[in-house]
N, C-alpha and C positions, 0 to 999 in steps of 0.2 A: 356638100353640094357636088362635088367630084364624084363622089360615091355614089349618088343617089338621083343625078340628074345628066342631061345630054347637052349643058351647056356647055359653050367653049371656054376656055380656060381663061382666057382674057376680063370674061364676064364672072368668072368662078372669082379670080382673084381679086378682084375692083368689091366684089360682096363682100372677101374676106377683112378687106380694110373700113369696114362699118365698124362703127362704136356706140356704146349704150341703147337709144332710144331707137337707132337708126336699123339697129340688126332686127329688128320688126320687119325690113323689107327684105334683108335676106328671107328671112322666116316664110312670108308669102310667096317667093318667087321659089321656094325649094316646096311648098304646100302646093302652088299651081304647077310645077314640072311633075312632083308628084299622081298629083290625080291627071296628067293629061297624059301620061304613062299608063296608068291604069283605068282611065274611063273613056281615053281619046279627047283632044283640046275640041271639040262639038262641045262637050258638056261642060267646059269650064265657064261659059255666057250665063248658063243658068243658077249654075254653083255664086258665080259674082253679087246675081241678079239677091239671092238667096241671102246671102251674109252680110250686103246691104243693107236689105230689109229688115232681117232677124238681128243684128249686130250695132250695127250703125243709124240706126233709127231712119232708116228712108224708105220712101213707097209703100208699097203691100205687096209685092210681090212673094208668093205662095208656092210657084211651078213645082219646085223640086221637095218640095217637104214631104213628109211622110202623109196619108189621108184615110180619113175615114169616112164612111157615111154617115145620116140616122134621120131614117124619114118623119116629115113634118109631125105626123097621125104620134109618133112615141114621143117626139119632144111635145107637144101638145096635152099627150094623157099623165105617161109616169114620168117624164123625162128620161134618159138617158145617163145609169151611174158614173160617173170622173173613171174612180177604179176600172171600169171595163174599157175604156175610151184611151186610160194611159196604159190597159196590156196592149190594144189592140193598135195602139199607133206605135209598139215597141219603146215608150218612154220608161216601161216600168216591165221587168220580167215576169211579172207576177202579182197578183192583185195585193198579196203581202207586202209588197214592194211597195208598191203604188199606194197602199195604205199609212208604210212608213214616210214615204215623199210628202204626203198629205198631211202628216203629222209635225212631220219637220221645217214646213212652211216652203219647200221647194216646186210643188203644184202648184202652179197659175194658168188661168182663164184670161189669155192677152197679158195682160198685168197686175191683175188682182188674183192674192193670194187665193187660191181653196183651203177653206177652214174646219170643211167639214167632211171627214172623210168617208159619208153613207150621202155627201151631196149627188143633185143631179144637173144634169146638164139640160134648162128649156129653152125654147121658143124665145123666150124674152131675153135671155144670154147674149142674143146674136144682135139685138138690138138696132134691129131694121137691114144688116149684113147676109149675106148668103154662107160665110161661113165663119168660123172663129179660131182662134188659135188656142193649143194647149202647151205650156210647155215644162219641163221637168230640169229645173237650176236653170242655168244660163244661157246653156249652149244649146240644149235640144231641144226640140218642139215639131209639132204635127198642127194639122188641121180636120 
């Protein structure tokens, strides 16, 4: 925290006497000096908004995820492949990728697994929703 943050020492040292479960709050207060170092504290409201939702099971909130489009007319006729949905929201480097995620049971649609790695993504996915979420293991995910 000394190193990598602009707090005051007073504040550095009081973190430093955290133990077991507790040092989870150093961990955030050195992740949020972090990014408001590099993205400006503006974007830490959305970034909270985000980890909330995606982490901590609250709201829907979407703002800052990564997004895709796909108009009604293709999810309608052929749908829309997973594979090109997880290059294009950068969940997967590569459709090889994104094939082995799909294989490995780490692609999910909200929260049901993808099982089938030539599936697609329709219309009825979204289930009366405007849009849906994708995500690739735990931590990341698009819309």
């Amino acid at each position: 925290l000394k190193l990598f943050t602009e707090l005051p020492l007073d504040k550095v040292a009081e973190l430093e006497k955290l133990q077991g479960a507790e040092i989870n709050q150093a961990k955030i207060v050195l992740a949020d000096e972090a990014t408001a170092l590099l993205h400006g504290s503006d974007s830490l409201e959305a970034i909270h908004k985000t980890i909330e939702t995606m982490f901590a099971g609250g709201g829907s909130d979407t703002e800052s995820l990564p997004r895709v489009y796909a108009s009604k007319t293709d999810l309608e006729t052929n749908g829309v492949r997973f594979l090109d949905l997880l290059v294009k929201l950068k969940l997967a480097n590569s459709k090889k990728e994104a094939r082995r995620l799909i294989q490995g049971g780490g692609a999910r649609l909200g929260e049901i697994p993808i099982a089938d790695e030539n599936g697609v993504l329709i219309l009825t996915d979204f289930g009366g929703a405007t849009e849906v979420t994708l995500r690739a293991g735990k931590k990341r995910a698009g819309v």
